[in-house]
C-alpha positions as CSV (number, residue, x, y, z in Angstrom):
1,X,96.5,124.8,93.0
2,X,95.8,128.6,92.8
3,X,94.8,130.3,96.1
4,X,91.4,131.1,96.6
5,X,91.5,135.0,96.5
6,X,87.4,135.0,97.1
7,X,88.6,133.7,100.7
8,X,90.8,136.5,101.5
9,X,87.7,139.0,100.6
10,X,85.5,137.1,102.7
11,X,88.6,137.0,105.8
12,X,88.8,141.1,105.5
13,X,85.5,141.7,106.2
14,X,85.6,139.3,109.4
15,X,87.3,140.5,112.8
16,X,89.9,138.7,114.4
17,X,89.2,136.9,116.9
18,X,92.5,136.9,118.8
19,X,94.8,139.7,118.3
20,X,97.2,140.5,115.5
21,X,100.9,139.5,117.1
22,X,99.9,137.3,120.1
23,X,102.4,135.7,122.1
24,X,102.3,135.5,125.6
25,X,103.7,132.8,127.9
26,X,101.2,129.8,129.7
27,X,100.3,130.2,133.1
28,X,102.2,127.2,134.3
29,X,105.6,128.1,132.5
30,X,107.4,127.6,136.2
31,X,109.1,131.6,136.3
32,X,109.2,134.6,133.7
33,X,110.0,134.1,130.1
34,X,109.1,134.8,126.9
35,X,109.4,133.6,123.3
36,X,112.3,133.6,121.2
37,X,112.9,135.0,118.2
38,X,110.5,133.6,115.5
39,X,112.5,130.7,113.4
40,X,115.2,129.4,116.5
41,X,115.3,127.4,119.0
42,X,114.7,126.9,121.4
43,X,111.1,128.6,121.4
44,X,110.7,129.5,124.7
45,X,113.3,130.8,127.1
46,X,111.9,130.5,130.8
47,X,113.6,128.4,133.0
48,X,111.1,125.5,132.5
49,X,109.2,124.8,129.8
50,X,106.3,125.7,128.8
51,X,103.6,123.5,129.3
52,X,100.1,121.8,127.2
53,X,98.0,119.1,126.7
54,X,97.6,117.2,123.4
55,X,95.4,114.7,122.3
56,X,96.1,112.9,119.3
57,X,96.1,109.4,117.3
58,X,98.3,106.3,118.5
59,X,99.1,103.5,116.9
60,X,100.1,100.2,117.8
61,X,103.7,100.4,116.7
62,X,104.7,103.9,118.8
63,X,104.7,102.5,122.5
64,X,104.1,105.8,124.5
65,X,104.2,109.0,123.5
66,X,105.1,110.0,126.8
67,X,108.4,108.8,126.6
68,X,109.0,108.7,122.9
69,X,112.7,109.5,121.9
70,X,111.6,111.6,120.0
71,X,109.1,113.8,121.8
72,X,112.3,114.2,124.4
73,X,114.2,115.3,120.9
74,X,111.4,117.8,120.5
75,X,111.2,119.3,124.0
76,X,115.0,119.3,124.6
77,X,115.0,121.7,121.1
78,X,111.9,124.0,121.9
79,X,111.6,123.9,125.5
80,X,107.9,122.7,125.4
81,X,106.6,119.9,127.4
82,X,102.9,117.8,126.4
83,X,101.0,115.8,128.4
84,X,99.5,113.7,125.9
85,X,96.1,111.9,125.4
86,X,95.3,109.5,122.6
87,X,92.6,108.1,120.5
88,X,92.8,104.9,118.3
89,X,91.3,105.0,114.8
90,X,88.3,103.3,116.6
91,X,87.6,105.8,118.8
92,X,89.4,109.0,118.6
93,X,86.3,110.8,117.1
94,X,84.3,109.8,120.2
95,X,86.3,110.6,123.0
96,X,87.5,114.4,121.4
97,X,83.3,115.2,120.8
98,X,82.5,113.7,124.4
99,X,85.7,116.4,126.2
100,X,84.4,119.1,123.3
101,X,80.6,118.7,124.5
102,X,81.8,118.0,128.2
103,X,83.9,121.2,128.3
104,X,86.9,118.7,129.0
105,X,89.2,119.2,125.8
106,X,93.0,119.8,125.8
107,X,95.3,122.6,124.3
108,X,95.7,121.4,120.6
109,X,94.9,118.4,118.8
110,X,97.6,116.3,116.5
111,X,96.0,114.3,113.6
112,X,92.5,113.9,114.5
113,X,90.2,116.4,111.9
114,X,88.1,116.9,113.8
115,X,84.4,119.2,112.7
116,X,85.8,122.6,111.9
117,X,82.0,123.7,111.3
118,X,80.9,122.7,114.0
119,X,83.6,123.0,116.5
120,X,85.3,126.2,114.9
121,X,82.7,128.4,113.3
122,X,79.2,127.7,115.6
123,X,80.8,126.7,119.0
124,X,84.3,128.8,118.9
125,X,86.0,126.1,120.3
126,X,89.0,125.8,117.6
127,X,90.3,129.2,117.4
128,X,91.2,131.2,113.9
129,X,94.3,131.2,113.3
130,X,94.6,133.1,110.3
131,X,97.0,135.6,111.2
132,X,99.3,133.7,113.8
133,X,100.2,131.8,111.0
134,X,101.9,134.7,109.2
135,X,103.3,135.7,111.7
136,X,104.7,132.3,113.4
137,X,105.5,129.6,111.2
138,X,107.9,130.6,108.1
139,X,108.3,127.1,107.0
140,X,105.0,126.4,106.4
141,X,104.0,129.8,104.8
142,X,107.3,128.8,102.2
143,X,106.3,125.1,102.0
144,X,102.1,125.5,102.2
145,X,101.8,128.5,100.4
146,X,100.1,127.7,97.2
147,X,97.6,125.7,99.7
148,X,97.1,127.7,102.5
149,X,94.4,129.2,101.1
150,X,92.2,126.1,100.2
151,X,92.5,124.8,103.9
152,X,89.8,127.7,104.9
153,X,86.8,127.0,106.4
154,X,83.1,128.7,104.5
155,X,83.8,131.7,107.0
156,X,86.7,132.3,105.4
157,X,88.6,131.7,108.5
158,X,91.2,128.8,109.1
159,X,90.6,126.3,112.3
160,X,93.4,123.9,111.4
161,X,97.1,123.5,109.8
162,X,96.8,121.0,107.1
163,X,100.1,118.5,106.6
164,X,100.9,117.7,102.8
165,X,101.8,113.9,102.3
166,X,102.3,113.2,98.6
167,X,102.3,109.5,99.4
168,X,101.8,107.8,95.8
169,X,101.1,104.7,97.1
170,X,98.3,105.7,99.2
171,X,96.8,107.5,96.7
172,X,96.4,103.9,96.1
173,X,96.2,102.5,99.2
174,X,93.0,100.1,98.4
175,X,95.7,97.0,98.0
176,X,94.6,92.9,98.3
177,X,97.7,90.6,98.8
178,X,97.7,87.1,98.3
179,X,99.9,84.2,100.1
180,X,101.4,82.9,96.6
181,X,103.2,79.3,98.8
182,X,99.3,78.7,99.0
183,X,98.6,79.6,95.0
184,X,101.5,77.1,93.9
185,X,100.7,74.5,96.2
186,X,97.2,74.6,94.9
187,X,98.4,74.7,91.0
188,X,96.7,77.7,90.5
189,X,97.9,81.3,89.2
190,X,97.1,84.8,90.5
191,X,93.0,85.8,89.8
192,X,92.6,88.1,87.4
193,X,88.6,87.9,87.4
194,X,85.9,87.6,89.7
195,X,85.3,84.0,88.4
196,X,88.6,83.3,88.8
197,X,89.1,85.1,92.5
198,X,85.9,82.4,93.2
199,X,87.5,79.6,92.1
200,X,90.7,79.9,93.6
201,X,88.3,81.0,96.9
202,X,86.7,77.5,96.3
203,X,89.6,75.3,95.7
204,X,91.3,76.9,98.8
205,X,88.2,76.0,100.9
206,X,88.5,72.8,99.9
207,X,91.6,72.2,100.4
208,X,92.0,74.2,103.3
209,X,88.7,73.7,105.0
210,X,89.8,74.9,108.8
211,X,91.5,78.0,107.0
212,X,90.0,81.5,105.7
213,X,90.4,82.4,102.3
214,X,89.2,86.3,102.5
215,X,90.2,88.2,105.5
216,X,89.2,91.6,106.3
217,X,88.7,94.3,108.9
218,X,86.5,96.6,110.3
219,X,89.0,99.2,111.3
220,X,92.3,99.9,110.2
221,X,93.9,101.0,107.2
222,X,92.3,100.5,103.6
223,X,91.3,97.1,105.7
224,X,87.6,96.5,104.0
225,X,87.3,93.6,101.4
226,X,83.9,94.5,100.4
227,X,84.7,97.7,98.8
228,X,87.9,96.1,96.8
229,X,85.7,93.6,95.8
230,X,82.7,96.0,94.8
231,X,85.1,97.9,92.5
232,X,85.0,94.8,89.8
233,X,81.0,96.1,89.8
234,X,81.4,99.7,90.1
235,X,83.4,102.3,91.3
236,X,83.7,102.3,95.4
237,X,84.5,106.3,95.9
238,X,85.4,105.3,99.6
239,X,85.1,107.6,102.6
240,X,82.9,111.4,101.6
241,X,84.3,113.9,104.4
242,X,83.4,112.2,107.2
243,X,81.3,109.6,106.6
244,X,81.5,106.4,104.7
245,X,78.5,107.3,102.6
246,X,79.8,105.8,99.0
247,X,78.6,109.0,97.7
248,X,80.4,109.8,94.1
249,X,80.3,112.5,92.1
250,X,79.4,111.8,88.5
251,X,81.1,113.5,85.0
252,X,77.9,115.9,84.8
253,X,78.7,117.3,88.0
254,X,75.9,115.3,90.1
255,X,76.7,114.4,93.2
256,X,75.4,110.6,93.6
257,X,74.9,107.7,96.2
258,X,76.9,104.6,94.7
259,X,74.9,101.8,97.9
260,X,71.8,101.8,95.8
261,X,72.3,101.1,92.5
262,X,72.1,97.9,90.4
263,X,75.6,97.4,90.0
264,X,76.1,97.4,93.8
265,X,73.3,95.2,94.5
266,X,75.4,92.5,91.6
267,X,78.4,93.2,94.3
268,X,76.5,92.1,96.9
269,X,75.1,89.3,95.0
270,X,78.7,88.2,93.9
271,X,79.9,88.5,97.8
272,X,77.0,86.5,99.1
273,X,78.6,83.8,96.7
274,X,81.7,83.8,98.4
275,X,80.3,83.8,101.8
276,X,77.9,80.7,101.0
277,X,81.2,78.9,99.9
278,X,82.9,79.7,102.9
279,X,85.4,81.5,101.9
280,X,84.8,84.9,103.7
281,X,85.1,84.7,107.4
282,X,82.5,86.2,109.7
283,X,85.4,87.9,112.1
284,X,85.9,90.1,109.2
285,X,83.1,92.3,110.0
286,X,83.5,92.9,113.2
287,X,87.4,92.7,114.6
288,X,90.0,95.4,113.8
289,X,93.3,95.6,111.9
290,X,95.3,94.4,115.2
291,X,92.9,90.9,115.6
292,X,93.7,90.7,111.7
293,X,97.2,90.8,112.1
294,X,97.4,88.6,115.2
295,X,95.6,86.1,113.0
296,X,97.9,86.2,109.9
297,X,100.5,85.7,112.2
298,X,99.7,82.5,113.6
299,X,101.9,79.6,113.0
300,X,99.5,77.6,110.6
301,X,99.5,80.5,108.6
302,X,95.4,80.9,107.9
303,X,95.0,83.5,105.7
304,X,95.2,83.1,101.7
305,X,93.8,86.7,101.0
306,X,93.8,89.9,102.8
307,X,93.7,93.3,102.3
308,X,95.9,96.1,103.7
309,X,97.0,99.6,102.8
310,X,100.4,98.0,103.2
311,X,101.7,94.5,103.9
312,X,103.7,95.7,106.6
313,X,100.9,96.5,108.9
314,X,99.8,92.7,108.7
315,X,103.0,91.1,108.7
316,X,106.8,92.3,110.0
317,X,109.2,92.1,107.4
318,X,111.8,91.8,110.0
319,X,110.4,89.2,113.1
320,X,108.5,87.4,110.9
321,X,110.1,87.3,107.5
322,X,109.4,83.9,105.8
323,X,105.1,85.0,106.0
324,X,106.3,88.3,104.9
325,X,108.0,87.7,101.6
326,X,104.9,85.2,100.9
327,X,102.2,88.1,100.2
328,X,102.0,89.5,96.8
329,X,99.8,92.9,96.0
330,X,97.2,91.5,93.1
331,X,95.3,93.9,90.2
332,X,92.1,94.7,90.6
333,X,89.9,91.9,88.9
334,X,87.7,92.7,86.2
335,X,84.1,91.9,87.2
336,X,81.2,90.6,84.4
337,X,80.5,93.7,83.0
338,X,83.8,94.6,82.5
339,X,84.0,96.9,85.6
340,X,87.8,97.3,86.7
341,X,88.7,100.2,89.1
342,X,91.1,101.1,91.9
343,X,90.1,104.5,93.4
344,X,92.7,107.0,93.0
345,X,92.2,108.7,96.5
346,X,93.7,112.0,94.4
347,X,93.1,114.7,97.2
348,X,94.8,113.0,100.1
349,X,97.8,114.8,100.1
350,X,96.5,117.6,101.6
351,X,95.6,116.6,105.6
352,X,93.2,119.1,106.3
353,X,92.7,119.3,109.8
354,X,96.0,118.1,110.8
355,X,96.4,120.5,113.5
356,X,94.0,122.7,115.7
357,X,93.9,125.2,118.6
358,X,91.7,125.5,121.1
359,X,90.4,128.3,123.2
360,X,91.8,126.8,126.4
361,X,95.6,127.5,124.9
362,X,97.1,130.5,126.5
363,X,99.5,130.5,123.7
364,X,98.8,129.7,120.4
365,X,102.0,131.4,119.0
366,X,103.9,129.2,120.4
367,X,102.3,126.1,119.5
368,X,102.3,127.2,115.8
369,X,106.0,127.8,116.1
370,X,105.7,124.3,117.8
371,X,104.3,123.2,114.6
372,X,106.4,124.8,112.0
373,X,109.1,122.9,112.7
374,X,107.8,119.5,111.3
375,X,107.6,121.8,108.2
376,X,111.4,121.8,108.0
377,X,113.3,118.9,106.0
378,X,114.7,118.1,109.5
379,X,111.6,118.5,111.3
380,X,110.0,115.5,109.1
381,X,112.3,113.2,108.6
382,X,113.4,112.9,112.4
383,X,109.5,112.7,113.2
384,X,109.9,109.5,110.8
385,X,113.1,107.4,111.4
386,X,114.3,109.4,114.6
387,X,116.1,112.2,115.2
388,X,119.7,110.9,115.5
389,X,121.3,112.5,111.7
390,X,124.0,110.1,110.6
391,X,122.8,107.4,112.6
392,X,119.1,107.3,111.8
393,X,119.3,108.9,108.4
394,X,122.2,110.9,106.4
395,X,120.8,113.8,104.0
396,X,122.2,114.6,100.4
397,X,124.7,111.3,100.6
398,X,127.1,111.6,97.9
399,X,127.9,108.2,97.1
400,X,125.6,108.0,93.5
401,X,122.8,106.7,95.4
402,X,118.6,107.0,93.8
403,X,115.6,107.4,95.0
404,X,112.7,105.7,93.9
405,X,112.2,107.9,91.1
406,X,115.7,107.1,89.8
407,X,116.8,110.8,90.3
408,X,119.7,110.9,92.8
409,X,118.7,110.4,96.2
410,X,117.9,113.3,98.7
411,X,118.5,111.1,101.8
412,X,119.3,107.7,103.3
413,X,117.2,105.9,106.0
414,X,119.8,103.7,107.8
415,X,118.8,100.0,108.2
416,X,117.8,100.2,111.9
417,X,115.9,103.1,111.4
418,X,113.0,101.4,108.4
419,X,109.5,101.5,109.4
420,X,108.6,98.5,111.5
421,X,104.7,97.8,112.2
422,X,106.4,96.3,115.4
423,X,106.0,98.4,119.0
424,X,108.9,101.1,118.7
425,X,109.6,104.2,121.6
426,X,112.1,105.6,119.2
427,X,109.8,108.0,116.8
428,X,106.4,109.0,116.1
429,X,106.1,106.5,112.8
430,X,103.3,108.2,110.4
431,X,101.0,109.5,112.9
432,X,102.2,113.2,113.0
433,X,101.7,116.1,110.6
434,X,104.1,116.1,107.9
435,X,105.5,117.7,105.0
436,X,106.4,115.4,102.4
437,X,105.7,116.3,99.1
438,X,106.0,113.5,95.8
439,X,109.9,114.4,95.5
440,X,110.7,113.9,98.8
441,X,109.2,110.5,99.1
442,X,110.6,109.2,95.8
443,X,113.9,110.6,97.1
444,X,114.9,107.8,99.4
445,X,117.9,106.1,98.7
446,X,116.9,103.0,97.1
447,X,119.1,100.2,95.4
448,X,117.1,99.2,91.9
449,X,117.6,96.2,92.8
450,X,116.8,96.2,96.5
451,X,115.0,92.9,98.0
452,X,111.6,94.1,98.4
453,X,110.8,90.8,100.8
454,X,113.0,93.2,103.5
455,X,111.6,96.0,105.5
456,X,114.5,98.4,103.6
457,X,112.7,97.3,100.5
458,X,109.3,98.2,101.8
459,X,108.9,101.8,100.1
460,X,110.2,100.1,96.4
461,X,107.4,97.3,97.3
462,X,104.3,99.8,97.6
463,X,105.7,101.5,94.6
464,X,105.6,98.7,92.2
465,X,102.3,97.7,93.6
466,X,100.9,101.4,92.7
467,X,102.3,101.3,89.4
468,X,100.5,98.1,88.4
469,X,97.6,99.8,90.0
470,X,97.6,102.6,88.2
471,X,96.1,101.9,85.1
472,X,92.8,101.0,86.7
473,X,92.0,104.3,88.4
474,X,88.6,106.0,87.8
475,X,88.6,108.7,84.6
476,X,86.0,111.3,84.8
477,X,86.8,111.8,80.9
478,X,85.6,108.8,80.4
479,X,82.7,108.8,82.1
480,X,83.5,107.3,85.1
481,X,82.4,108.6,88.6
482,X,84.9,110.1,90.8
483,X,85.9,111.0,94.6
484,X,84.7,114.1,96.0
485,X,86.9,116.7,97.5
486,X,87.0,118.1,100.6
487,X,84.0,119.7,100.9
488,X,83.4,123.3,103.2
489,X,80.4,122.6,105.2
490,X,78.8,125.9,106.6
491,X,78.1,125.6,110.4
492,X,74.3,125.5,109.3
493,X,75.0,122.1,106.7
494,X,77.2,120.4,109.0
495,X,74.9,120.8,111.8
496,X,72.2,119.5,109.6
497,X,73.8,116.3,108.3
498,X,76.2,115.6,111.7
499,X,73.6,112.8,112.8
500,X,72.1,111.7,109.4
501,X,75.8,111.4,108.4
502,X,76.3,108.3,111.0
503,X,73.0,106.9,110.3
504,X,73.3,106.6,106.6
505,X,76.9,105.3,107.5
506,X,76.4,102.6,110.3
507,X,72.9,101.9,107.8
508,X,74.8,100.9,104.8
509,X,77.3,99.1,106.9
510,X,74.9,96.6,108.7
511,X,73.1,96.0,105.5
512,X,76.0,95.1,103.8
513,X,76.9,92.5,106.6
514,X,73.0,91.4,106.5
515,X,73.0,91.1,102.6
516,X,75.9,89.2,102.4
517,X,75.6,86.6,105.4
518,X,72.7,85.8,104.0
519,X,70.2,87.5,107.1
520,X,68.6,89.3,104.1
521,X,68.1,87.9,101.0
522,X,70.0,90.3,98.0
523,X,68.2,88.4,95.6
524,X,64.4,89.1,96.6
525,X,62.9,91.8,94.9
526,X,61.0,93.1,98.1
527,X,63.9,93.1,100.8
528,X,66.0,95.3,98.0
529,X,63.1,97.7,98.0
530,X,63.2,97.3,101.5
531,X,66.8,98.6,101.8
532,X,66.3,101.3,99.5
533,X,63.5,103.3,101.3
534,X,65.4,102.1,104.6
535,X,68.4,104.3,103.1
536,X,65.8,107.0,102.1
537,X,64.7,107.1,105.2
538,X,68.0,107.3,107.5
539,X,68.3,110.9,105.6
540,X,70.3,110.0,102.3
541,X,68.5,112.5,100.4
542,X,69.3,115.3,102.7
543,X,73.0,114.3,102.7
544,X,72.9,114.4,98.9
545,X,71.4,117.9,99.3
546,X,74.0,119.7,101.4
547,X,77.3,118.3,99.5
548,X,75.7,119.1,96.8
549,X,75.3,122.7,97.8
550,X,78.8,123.4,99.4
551,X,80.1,121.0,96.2
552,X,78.6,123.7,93.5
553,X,79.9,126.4,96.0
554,X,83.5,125.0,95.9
555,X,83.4,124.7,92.0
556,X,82.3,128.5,91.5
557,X,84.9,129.7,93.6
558,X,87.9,127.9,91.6
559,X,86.1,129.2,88.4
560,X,86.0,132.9,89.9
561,X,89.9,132.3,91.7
562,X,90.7,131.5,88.1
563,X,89.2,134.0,86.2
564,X,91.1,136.2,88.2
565,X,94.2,135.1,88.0
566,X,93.6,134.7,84.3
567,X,92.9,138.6,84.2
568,X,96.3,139.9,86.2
């Protein structure tokens, strides 16, 4: 990705908003100090540490951040102290806007994106820090470099520090997984099409009549049924910024709404099938990942399909083994018109938003030297697995170990150290900012032949599942829709579309639910129509409007960054 030199024009002609070189210690730092020089440790010298609050995501498996092993790790090195608070995927979002609108919000926030437009550029809540990253964090500027530049807001400014996770199988993270004990027992073999997906649904029912056949989430990770389902129909571009819109942009350039087409309305039709058989369970609507999972787990073993990002967050490879090594990742099916996708979720490596100041820090400097240090091989890896090298992981081992991309290995996770989905208090799992780009993941130590039913198998499992995935991702070239990028809202559009945003959202959501459970008939002629306008009316065309604007925006300034370049 070439930088955006347009940006930096725009930057010059802007003033600073804090000044060139800040770096002055909080007002609770408990005696006189100062910071260290840029790049050691620890960051601050005074006799206690310095002192913020953070609020950021949790997750089930990290008990309390509080006490985390490894948020001691990192205050024993820097000689900074957080008080955390935490939002769930549920409601993060909610209770950040309520502090930011209630003059209640904390220093910094970890891993929550939160509305640079609106928060950064019309209320000056999340601070520039354009310079201060220069001048504070060397790792990034090494590591980030060729991306720093996209991460800018449509001021020109940058509200945020953006993580890089090259994860390649989240790219394809849409994954269904199917118990196979129930498949043999049944006589039948893995569904390959949507008639066959409804037959093993049916013969399952049958034969299982007190157990569900589909599960699914409202919440979680890559948790929705509907929209791996409604990719045998047409492409499902997923999430569009903020909002879960389905909105798509199409070869010509056209940015378009995928919830109100023909195609989708065959979906719906299809699903509404399934739940009049009884295969799809009316729970799935409504609970979240964590209900899913304490489902799966039961000792009857209920569910024969379910969808997850990975099969670790619904069952423990470790605690609950014999479930585990049941589940098998399936292809997508091929619907009736020969519709066969898995979106490719091909911008995700760059975590825009991953980090952001707010005006209520007294030192930004040294939270961005903070920061930098997840940026460093060590930094991110002891985030992961812990930060106990040779006991949690060993780098560079010399004993002819490869990675997953069969190159030899850049480090070794020991056994005790493997992600669990189970409660841990020893690291921060995946919800911090990293640095991890494709080599570095493909670089763990991994036997060829490694069990992939263990949790030390887990990262050869996802792989093999992305691979057969693969194949099936959208192709612009051949006319298929794609994903949009990460947009830059001015303050102006994202004001404009912060409400219609939701509505279109939570509108295509519920109707969904109705058209499928049967509250509204998808095959009468009049509700569809009904639908439609109702989607006209919660402000769809609007919404179309503004990304297209800042979408035509972002594609002149690549073609003037690269016309540029092409001229030095």
């Amino acid at each position: 990705m070439r930088k955006l030199k347009t940006a930096l024009a725009v930057l010059s002609a802007v003033a600073m908003v804090i000044p060139s070189g800040t770096a002055f210690a909080a007002s609770d730092d408990g005696g006189a100090g100062e910071l260290t020089e840029v790049g050691t440790y620890p960051i601050y010298d005074g006799d206690e540490p310095l002192s913020f609050t953070m609020f950021r995501l949790s997750m089930p498996n990290v008990e309390d951040f509080a006490t985390n092993d490894f948020t001691k790790y990192m205050e024993d090195l820097t000689n900074i102290h957080f008080d955390f608070e935490t939002g769930t995927r549920d409601d993060r979002y909610d209770k950040i806007n309520m502090e930011f609108n209630t003059g209640t919000y904390p220093d910094c926030i970890m891993y929550v994106s939160v509305d640079q437009a609106k928060w950064g550029m019309d209320e000056g809540i999340l601070i520039p820090l354009d310079d201060l990253i220069y001048e504070n964090m060397p790792n990034y500027v090494e590591k980030m470099g060729d991306y720093i530049d996209s991460t800018r807001a449509a001021d020109g400014h940058i509200y945020a520090i953006a993580g890089f996770n090259d994860c390649y199988h989240c790219s394809f993270g849409r994954k269904m997984w199917v118990n196979t004990e129930y498949l043999d027992e049944m006589g039948v073999e893995v569904p390959t099409t949507t008639d066959e997906f409804y037959d093993v649904c049916k013969k399952f029912v049958e034969t299982y009549p007190d157990k569900i056949a589909i599960g699914g989430a409202n919440s979680g990770w890559y948790v929705d049924f509907v929209a791996w389902i409604m990719n045998a129909f047409q492409f499902d571009p997923g999430k569009s910024q903020d909002y879960n819109v389905k909105v798509a942009v199409d070869p010509d350039g056209n940015v378009v709404e995928t919830a109100n087409t023909d195609a989708y309305r065959e979906g719906l039709k299809y699903l509404r099938s399934l739940y009049d058989l009884g295969a799809i369970y009316d729970g799935d609507f409504t609970q979240d990942a964590e209900t899913l999972r304490n489902i799966m787990n039961q000792e009857d073993e209920p569910v024969l399909f379910v969808p997850f990002g990975t099969i670790s967050d619904g069952v423990d490879a470790d605690s609950n083994n014999e479930l585990y090594r049941k589940y098998q990742c399936i292809a997508p099916l091929k619907g009736p018109d020969g519709a066969q996708y898995t979106t490719w979720f091909k911008y995700d490596a760059v975590e825009e938003g991953s980090f952001s100041i707010t005006d209520k820090c007294t030192n930004p400097a040294a939270l961005l030297r903070w920061v930098d240090y997840f940026f460093s091989e060590k930094g991110d890896i002891s985030s992961q697995y812990g930060a106990d090298e040779g006991t949690d992981w060993v780098w560079e081992p010399n004993d002819g170990s490869v990675g997953l991309n069969g190159k030899p290995a850049m480090y070794e996770i020991s056994d005790s150290a493997q992600y669990s989905s189970e409660a841990q208090n020893h690291d921060w799992q995946d919800v911090v900012i990293r640095y991890a780009p494709a080599d570095y993941r493909l670089g763990q130590a991994t036997d060829p032949d490694i069990d992939t039913g263990t949790s030390a198998g887990l990262e050869k499992l996802l792989y093999d599942a992305s691979v057969m995935m693969e194949p099936y991702k959208q192709d612009p070239a051949k006319g298929d829709l794609d994903i949009l990028p990460t947009l830059k809202l001015t303050a102006d559009e994202a004001s404009s579309i912060s409400t219609i945003g939701v509505e279109v959202e939570n509108y295509i959501a519920s109707s969904k639910v109705s058209f499928i459970n049967g509250e509204w008939d998808i095959n009468d002629d009049a509700q569809w129509d009904s639908y439609l306008k109702g989607l006209d009316d919660s402000g769809l065309q609007t919404l179309l409007e503004v990304y297209q604007t800042a979408y035509d925006r972002s594609k002149e300034a690549s073609a003037e960054s690269e016309t540029e370049t092409a001229a030095e």
